[in-house]
PDB file with SEQRES, HELIX, SHEET and CRYST1 records, atoms N, CA, C and O in Angstrom:
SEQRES   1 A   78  UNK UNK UNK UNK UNK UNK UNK UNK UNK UNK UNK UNK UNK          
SEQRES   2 A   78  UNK UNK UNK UNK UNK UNK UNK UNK UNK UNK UNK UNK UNK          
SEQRES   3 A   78  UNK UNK UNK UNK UNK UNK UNK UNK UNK UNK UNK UNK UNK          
SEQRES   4 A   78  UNK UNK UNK UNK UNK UNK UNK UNK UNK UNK UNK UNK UNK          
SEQRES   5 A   78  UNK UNK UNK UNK UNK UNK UNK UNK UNK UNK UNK UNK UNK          
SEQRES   6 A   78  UNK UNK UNK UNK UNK UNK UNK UNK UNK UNK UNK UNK UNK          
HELIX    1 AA1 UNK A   11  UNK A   14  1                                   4    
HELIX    2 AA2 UNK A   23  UNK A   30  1                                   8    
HELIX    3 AA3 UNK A   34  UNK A   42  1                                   9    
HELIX    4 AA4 UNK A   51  UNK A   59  1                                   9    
HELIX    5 AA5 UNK A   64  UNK A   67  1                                   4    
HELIX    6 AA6 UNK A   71  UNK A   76  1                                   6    
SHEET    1 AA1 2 UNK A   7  UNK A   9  0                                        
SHEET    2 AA1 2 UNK A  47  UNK A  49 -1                                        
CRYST1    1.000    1.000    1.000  90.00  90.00  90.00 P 1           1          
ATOM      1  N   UNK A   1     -31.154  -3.510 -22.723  1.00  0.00           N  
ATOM      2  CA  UNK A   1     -31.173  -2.511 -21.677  1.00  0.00           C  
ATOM      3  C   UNK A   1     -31.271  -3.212 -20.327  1.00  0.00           C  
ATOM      4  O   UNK A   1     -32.264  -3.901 -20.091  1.00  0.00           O  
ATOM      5  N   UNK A   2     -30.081  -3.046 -19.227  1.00  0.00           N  
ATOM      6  CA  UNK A   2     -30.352  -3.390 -17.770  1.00  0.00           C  
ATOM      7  C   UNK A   2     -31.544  -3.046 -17.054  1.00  0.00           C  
ATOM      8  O   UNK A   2     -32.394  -2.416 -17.683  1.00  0.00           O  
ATOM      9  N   UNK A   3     -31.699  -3.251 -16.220  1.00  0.00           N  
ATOM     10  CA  UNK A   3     -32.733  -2.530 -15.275  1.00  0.00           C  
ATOM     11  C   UNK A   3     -31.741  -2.581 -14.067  1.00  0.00           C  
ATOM     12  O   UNK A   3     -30.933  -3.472 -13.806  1.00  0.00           O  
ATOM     13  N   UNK A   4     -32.000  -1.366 -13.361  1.00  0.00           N  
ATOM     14  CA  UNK A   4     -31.042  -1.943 -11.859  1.00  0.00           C  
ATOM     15  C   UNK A   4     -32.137  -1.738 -10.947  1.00  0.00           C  
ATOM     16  O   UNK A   4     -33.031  -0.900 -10.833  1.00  0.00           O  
ATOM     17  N   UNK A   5     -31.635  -3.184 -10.099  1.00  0.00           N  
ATOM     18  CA  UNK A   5     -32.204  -3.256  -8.962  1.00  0.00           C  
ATOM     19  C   UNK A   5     -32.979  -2.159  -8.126  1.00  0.00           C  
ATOM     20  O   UNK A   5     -32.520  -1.075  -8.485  1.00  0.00           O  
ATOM     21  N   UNK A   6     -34.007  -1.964  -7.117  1.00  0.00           N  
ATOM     22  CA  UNK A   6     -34.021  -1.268  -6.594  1.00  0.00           C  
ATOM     23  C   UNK A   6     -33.700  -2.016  -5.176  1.00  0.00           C  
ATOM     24  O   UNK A   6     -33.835  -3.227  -5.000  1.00  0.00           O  
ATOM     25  N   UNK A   7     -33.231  -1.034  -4.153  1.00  0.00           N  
ATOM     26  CA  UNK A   7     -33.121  -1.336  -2.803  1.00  0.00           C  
ATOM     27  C   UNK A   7     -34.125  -0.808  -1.881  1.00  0.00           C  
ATOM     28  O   UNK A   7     -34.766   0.224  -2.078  1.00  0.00           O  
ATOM     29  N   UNK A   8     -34.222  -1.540  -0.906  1.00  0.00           N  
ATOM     30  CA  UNK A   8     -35.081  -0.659   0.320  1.00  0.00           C  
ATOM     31  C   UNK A   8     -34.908  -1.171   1.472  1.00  0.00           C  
ATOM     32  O   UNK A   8     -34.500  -2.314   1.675  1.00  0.00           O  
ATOM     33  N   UNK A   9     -35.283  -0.154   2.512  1.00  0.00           N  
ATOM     34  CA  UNK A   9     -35.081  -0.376   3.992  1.00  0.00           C  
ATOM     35  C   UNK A   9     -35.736  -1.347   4.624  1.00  0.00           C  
ATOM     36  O   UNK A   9     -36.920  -1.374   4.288  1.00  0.00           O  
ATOM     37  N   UNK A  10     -35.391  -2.281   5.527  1.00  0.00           N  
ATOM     38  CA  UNK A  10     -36.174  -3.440   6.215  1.00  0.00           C  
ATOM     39  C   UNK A  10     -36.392  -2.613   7.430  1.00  0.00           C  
ATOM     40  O   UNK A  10     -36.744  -3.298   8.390  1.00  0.00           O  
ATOM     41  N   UNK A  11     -36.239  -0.779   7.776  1.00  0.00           N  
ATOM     42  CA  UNK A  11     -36.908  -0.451   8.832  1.00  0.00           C  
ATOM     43  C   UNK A  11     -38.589  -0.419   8.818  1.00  0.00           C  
ATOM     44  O   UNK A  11     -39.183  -0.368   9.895  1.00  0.00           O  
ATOM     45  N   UNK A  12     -39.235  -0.446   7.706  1.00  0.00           N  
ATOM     46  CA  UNK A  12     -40.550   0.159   7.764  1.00  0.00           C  
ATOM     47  C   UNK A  12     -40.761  -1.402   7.696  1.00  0.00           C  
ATOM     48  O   UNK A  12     -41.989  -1.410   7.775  1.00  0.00           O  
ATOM     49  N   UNK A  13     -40.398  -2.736   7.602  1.00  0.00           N  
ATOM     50  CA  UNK A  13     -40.668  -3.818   8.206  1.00  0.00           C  
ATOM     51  C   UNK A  13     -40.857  -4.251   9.514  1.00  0.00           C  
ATOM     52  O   UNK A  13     -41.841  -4.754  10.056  1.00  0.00           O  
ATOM     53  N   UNK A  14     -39.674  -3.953   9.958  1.00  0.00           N  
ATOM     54  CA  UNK A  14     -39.119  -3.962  11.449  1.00  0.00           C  
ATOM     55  C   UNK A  14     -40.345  -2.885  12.488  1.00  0.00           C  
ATOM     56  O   UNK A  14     -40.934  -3.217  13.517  1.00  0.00           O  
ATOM     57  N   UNK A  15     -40.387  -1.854  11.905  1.00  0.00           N  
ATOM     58  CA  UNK A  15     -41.419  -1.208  12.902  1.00  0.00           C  
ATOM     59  C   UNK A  15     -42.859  -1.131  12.551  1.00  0.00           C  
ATOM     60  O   UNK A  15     -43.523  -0.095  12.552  1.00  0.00           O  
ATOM     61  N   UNK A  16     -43.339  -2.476  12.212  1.00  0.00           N  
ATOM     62  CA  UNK A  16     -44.794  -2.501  12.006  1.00  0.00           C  
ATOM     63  C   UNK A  16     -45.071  -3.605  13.303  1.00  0.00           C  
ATOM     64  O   UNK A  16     -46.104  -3.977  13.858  1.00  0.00           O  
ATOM     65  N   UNK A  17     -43.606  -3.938  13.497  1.00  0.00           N  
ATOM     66  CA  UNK A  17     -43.446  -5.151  15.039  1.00  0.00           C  
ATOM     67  C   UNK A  17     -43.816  -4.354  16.225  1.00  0.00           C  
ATOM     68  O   UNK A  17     -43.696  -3.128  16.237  1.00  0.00           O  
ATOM     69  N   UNK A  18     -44.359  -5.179  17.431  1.00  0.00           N  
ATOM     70  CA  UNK A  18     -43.524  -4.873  18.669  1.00  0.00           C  
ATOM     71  C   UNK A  18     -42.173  -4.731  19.202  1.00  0.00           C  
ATOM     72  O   UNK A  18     -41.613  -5.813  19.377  1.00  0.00           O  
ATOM     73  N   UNK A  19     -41.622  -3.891  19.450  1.00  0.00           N  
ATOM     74  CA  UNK A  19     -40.293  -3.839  19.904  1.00  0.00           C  
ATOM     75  C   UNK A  19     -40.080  -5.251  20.669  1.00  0.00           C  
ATOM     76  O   UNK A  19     -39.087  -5.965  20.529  1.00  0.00           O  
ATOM     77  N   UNK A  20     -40.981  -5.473  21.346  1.00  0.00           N  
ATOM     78  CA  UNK A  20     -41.015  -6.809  22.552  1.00  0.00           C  
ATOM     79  C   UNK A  20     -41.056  -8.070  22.056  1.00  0.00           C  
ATOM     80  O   UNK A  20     -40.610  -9.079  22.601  1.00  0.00           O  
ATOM     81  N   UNK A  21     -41.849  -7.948  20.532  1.00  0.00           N  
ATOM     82  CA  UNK A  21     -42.036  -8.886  20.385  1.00  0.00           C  
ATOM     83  C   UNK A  21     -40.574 -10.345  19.896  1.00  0.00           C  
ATOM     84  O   UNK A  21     -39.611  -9.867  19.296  1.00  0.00           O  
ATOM     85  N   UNK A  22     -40.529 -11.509  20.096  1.00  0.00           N  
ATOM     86  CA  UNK A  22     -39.191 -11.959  19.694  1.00  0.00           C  
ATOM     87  C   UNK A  22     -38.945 -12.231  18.056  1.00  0.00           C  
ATOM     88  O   UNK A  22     -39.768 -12.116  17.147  1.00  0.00           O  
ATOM     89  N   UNK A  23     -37.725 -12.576  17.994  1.00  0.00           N  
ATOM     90  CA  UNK A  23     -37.159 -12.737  16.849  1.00  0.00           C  
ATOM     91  C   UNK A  23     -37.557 -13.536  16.137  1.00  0.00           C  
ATOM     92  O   UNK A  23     -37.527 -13.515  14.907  1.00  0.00           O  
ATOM     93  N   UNK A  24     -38.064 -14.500  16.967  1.00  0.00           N  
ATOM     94  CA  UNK A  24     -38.272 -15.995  16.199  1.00  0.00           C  
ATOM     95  C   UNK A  24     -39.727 -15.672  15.445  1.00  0.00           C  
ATOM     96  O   UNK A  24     -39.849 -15.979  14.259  1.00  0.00           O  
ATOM     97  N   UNK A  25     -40.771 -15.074  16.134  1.00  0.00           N  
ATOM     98  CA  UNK A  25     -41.981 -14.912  15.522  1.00  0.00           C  
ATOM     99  C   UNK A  25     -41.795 -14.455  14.494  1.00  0.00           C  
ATOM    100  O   UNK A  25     -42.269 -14.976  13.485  1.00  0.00           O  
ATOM    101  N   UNK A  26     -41.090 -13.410  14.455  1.00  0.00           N  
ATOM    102  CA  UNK A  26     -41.252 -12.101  12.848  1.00  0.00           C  
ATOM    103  C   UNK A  26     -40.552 -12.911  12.154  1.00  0.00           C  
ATOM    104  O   UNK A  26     -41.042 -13.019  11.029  1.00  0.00           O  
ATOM    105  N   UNK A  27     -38.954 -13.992  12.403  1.00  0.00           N  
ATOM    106  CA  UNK A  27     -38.502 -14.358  11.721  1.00  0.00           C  
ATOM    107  C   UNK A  27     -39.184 -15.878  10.718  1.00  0.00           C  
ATOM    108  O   UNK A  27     -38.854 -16.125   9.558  1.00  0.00           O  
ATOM    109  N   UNK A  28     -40.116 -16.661  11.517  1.00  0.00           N  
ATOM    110  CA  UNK A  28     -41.207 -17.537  10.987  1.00  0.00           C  
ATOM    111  C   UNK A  28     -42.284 -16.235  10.040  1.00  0.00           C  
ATOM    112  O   UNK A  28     -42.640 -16.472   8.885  1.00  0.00           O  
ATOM    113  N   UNK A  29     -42.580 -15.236  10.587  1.00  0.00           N  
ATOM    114  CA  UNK A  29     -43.230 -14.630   9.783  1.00  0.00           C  
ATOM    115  C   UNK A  29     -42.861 -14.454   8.177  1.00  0.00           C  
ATOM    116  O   UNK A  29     -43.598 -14.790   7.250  1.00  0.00           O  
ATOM    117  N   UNK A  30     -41.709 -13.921   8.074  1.00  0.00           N  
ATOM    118  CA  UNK A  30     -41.159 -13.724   6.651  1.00  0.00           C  
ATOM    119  C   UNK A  30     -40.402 -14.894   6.075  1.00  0.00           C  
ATOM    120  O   UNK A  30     -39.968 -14.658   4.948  1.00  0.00           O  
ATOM    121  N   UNK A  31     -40.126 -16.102   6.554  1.00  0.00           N  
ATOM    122  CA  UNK A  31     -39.665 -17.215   6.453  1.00  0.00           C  
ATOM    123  C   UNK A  31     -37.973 -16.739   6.166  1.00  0.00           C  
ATOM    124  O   UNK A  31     -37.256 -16.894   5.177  1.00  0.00           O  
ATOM    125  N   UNK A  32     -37.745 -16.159   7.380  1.00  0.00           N  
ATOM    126  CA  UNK A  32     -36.003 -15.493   7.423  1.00  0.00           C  
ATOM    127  C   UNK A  32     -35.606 -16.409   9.417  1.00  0.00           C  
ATOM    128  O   UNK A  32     -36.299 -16.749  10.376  1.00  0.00           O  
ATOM    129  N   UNK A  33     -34.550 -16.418   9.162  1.00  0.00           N  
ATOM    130  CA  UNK A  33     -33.512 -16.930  10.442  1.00  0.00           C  
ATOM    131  C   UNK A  33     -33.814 -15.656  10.957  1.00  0.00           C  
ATOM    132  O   UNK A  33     -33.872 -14.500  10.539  1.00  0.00           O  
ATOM    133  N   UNK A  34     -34.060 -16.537  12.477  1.00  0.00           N  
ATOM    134  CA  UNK A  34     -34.049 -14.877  13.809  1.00  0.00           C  
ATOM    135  C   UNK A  34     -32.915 -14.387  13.802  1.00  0.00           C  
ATOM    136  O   UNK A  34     -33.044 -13.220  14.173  1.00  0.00           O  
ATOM    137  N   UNK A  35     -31.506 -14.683  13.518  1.00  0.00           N  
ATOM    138  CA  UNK A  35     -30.673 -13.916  13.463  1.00  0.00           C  
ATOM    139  C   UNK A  35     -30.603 -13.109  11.893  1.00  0.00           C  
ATOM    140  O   UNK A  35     -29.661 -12.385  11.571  1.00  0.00           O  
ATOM    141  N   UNK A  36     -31.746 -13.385  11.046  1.00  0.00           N  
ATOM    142  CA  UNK A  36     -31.603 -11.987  10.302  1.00  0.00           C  
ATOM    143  C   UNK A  36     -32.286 -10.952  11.021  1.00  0.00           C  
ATOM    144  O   UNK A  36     -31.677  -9.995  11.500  1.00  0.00           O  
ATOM    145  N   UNK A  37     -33.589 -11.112  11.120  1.00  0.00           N  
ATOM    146  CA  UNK A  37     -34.411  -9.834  12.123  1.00  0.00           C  
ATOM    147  C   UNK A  37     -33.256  -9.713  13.151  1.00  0.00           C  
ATOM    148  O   UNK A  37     -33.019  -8.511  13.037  1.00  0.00           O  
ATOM    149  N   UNK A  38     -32.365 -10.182  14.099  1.00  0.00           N  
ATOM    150  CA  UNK A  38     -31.867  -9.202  15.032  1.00  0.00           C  
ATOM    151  C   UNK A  38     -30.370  -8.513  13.909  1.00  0.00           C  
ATOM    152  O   UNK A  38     -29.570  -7.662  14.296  1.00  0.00           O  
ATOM    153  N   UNK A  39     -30.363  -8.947  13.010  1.00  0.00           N  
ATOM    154  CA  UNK A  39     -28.989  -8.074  12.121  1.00  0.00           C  
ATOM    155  C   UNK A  39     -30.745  -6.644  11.707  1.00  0.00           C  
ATOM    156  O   UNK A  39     -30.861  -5.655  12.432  1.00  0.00           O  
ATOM    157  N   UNK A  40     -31.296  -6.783  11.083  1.00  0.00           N  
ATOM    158  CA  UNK A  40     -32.598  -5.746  10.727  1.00  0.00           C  
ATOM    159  C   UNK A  40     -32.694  -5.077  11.774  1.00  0.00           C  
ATOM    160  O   UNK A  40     -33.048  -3.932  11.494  1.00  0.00           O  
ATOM    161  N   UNK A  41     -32.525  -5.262  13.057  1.00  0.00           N  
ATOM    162  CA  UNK A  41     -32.815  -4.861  14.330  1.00  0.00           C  
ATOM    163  C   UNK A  41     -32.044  -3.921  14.793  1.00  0.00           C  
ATOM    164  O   UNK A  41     -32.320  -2.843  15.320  1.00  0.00           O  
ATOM    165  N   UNK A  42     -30.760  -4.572  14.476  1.00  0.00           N  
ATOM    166  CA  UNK A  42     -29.430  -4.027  14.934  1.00  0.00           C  
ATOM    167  C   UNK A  42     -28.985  -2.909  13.883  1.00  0.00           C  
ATOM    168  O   UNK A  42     -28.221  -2.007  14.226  1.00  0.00           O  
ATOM    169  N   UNK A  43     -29.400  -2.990  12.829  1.00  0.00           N  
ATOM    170  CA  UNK A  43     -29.309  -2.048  11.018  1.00  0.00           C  
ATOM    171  C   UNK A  43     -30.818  -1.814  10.705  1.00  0.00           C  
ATOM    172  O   UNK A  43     -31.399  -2.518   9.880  1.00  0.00           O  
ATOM    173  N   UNK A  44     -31.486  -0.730  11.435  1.00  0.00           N  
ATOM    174  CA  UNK A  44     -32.904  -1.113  10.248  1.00  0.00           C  
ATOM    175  C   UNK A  44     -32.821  -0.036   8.428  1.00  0.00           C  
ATOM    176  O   UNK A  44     -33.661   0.160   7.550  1.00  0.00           O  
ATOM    177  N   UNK A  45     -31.011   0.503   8.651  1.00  0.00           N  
ATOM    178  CA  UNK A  45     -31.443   1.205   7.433  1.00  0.00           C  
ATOM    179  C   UNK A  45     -30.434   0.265   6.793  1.00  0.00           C  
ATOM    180  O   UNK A  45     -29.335   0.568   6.328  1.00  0.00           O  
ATOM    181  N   UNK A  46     -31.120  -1.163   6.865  1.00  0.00           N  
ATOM    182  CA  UNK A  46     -30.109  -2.196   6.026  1.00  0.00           C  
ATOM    183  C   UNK A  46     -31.266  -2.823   4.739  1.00  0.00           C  
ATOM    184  O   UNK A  46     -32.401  -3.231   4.984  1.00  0.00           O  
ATOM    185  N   UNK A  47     -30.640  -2.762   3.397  1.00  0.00           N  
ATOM    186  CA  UNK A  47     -31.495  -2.762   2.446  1.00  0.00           C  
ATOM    187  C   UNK A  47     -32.073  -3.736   2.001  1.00  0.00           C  
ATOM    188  O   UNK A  47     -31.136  -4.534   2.038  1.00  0.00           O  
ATOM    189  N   UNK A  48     -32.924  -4.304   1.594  1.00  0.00           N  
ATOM    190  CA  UNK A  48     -33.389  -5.902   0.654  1.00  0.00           C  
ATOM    191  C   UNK A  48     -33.830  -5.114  -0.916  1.00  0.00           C  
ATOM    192  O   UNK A  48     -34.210  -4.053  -1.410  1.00  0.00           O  
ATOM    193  N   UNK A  49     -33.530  -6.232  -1.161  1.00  0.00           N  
ATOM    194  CA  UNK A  49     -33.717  -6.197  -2.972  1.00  0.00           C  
ATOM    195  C   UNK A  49     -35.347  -5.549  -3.058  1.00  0.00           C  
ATOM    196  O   UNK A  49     -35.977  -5.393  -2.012  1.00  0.00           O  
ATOM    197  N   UNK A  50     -35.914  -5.217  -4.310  1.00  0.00           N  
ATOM    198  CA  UNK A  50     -37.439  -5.224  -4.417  1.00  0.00           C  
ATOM    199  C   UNK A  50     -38.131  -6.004  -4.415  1.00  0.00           C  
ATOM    200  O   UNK A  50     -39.252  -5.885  -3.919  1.00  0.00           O  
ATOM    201  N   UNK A  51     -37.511  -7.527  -5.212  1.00  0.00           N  
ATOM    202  CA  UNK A  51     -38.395  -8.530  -4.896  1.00  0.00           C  
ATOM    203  C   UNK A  51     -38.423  -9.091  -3.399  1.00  0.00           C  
ATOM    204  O   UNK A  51     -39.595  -9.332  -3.110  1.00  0.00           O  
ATOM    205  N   UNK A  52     -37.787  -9.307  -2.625  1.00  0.00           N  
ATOM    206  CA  UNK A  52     -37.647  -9.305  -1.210  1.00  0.00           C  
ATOM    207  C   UNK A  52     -38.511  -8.453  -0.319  1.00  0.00           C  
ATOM    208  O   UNK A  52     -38.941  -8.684   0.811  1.00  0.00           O  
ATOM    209  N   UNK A  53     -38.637  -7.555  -0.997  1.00  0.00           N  
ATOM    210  CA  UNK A  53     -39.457  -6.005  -0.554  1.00  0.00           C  
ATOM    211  C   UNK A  53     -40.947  -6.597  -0.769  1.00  0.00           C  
ATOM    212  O   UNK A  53     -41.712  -7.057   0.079  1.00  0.00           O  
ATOM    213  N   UNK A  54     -41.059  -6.500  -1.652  1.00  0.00           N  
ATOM    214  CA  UNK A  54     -42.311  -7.216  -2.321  1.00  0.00           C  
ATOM    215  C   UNK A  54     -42.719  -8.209  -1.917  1.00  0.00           C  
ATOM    216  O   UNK A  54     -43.775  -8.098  -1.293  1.00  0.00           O  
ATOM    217  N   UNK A  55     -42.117  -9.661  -2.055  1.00  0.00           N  
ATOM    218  CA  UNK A  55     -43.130 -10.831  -1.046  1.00  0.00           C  
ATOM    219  C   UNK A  55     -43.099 -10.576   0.691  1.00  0.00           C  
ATOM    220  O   UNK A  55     -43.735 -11.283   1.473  1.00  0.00           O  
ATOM    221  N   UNK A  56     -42.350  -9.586   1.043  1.00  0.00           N  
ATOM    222  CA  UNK A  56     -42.418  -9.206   2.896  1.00  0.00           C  
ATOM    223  C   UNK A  56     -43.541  -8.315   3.064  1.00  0.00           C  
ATOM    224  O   UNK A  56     -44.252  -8.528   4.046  1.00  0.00           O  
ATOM    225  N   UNK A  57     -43.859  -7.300   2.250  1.00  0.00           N  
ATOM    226  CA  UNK A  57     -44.930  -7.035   1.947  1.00  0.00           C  
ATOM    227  C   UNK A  57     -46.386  -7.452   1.875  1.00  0.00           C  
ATOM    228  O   UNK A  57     -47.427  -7.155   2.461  1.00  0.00           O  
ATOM    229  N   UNK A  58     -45.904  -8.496   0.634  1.00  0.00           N  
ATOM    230  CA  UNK A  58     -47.452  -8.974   0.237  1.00  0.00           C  
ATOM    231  C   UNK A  58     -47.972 -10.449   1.670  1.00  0.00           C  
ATOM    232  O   UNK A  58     -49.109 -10.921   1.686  1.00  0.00           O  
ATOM    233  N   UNK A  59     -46.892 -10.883   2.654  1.00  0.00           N  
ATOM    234  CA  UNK A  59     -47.327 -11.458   3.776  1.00  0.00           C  
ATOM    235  C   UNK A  59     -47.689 -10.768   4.660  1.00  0.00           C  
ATOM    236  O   UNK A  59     -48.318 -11.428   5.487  1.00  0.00           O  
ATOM    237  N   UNK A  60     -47.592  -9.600   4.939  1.00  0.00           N  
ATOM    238  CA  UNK A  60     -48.248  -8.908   5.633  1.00  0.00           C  
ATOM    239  C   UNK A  60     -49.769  -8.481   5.123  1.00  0.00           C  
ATOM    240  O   UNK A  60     -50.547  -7.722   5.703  1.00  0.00           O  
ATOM    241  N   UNK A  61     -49.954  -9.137   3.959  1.00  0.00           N  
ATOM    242  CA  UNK A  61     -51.138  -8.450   3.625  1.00  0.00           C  
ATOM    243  C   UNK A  61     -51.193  -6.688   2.784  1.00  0.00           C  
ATOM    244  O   UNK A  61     -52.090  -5.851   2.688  1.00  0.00           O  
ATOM    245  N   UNK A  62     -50.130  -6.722   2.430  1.00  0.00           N  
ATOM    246  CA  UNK A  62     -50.040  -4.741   2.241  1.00  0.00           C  
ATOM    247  C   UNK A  62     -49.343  -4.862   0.699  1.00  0.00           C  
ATOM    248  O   UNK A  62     -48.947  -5.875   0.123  1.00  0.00           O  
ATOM    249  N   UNK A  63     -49.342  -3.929   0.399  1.00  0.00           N  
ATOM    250  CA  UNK A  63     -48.928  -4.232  -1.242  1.00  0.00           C  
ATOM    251  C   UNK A  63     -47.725  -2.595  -0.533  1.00  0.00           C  
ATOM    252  O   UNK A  63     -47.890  -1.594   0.163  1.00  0.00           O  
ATOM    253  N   UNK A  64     -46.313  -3.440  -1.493  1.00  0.00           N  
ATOM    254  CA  UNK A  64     -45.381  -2.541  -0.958  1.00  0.00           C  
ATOM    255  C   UNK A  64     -45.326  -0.502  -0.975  1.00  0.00           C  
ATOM    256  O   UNK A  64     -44.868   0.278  -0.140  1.00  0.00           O  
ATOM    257  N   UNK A  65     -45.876  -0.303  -2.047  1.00  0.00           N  
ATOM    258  CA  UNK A  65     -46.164   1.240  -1.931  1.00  0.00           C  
ATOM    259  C   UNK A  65     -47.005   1.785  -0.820  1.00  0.00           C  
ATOM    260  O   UNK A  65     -47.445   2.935  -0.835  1.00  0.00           O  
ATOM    261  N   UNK A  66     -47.274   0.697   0.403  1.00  0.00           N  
ATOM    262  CA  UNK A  66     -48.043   1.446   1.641  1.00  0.00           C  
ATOM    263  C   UNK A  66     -46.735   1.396   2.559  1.00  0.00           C  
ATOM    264  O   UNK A  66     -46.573   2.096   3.559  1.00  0.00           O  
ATOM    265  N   UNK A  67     -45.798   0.426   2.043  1.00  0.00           N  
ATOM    266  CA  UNK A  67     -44.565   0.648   3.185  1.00  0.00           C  
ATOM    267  C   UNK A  67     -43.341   1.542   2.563  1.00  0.00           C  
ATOM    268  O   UNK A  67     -42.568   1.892   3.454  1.00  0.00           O  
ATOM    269  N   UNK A  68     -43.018   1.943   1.419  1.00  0.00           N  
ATOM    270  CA  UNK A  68     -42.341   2.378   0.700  1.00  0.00           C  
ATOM    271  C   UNK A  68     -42.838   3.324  -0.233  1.00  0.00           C  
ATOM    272  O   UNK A  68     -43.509   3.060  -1.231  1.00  0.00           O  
ATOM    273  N   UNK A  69     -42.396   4.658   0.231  1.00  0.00           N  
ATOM    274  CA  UNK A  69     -43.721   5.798  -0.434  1.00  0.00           C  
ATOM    275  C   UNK A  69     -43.161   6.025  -1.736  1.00  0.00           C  
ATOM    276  O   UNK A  69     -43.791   6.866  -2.377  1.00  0.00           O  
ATOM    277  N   UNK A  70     -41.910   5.401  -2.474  1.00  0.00           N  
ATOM    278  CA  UNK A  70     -41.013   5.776  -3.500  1.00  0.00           C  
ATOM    279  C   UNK A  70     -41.554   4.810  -4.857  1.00  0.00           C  
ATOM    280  O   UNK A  70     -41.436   5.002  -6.067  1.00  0.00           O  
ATOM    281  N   UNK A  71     -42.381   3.375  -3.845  1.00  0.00           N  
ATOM    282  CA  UNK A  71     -42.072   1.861  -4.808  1.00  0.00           C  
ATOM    283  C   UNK A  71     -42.875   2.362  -6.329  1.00  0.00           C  
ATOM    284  O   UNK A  71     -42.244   1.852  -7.255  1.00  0.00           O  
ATOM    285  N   UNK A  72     -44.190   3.289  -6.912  1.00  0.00           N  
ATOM    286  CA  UNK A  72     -44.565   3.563  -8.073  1.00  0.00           C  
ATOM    287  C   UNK A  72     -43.624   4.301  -8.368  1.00  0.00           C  
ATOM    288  O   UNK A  72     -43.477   3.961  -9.542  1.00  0.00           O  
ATOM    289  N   UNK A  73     -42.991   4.938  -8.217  1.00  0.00           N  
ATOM    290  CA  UNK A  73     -42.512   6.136  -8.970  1.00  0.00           C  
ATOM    291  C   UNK A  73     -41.508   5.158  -9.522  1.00  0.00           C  
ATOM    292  O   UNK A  73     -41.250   5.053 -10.721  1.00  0.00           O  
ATOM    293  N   UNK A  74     -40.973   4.465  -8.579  1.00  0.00           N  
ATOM    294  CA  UNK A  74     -39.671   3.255  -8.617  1.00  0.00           C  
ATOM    295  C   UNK A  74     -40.114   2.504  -9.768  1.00  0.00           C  
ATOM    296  O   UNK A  74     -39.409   2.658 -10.765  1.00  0.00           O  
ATOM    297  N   UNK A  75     -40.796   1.970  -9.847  1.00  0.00           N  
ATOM    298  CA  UNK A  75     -41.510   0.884 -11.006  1.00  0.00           C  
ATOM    299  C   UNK A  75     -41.687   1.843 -12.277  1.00  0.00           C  
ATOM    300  O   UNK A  75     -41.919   1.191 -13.295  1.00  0.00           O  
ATOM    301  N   UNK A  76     -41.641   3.053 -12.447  1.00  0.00           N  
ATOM    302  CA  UNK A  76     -41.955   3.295 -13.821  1.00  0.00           C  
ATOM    303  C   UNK A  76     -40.487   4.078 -13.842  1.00  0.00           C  
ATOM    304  O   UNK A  76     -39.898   4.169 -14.919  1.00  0.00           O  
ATOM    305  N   UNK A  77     -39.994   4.556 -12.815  1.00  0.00           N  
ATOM    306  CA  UNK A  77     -38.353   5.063 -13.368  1.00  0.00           C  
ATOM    307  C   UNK A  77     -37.613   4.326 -14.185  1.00  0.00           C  
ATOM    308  O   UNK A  77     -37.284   3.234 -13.723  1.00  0.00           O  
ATOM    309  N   UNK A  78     -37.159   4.643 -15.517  1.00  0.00           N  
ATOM    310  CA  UNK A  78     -36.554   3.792 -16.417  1.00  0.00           C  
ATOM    311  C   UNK A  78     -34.924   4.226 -16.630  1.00  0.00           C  
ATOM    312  O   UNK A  78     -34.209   3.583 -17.399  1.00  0.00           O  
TER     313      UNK A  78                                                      
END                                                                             
């Protein structure tokens, strides 16, 4: 049996930032190139995988179902 992927938005990433703040910080933050945060910036309803979801998450300190109100229901949908 597959499992498929889940996707999710890098907006509820993107707006836990300062708008002001630069690219380079958030992008050292998640260990991503500042020109991904300004493509996230420029798209915030642009998707990352779950595991992607998940360690951007867990560096912030937050376990992903506080940024993604779907991620339990997601984990036991079969």
């Amino acid at each position: 049996m597959s499992r498929t992927q889940k996707k999710y938005t890098v907006k509820e990433l993107i707006d836990l930032f300062p708008p002001d703040l630069g690219t380079r910080a958030i992008g050292e933050h998640f260990g991503v190139r500042r020109s991904t945060i300004g493509k996230w910036r420029t798209n915030p309803n642009m998707t990352i995988s779950e595991y992607a979801a998940d360690r951007y998450a867990i560096s912030l300190g937050l376990h992903p179902a506080e940024l993604w109100s779907t991620w339990i229901d997601d984990g036991i949908d079969k």
